[in-house]
C-alpha positions as CSV (number, residue, x, y, z in Angstrom):
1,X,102.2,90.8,2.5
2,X,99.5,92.0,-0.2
3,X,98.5,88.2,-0.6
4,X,98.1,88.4,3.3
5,X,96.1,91.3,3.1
6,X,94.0,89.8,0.2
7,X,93.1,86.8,2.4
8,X,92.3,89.0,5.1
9,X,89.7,91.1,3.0
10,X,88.1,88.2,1.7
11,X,87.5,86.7,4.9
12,X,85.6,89.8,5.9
13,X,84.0,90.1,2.6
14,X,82.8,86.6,3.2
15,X,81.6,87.1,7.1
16,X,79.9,90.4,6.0
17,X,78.1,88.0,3.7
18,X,76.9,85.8,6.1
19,X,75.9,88.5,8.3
20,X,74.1,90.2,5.7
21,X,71.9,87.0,4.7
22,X,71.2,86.5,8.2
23,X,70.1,90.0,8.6
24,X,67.7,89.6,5.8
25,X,66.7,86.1,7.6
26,X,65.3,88.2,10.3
27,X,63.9,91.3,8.4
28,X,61.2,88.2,7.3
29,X,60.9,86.8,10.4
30,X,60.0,90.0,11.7
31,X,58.2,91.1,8.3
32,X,56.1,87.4,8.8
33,X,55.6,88.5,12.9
34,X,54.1,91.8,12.5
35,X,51.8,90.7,9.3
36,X,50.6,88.0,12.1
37,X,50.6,90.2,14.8
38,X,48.3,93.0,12.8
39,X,45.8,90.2,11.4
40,X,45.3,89.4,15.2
41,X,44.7,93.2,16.1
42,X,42.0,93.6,13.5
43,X,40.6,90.3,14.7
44,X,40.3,91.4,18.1
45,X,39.0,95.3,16.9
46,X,36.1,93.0,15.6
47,X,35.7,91.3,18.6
48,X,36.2,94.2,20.4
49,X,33.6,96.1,18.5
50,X,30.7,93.8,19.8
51,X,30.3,95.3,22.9
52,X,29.0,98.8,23.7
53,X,30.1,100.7,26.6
């Protein structure tokens, strides 16, 4: 029974690990996006900044 339960836990440890590295998989994908997304803000402030009202 404690050999069972041994199993068990290291199954979980082991599928918290993969959820964990994909996790941090996203956090850069998302990191990587909004870097992008800001440099194209800024580029289109510039643009932006051309015309007078």
């Amino acid at each position: 029974e404690q050999m069972q339960g041994i199993s068990q836990v290291s199954v979980a440890v082991s599928q918290m690990d993969g959820v964990t590295q994909n996790n941090s998989a996203l956090v850069e994908e998302s990191s990587a996006a909004s870097q992008s997304l800001s440099e194209q803000a800024q580029t289109l402030r510039l643009a932006v900044e051309t015309f007078k009202v």
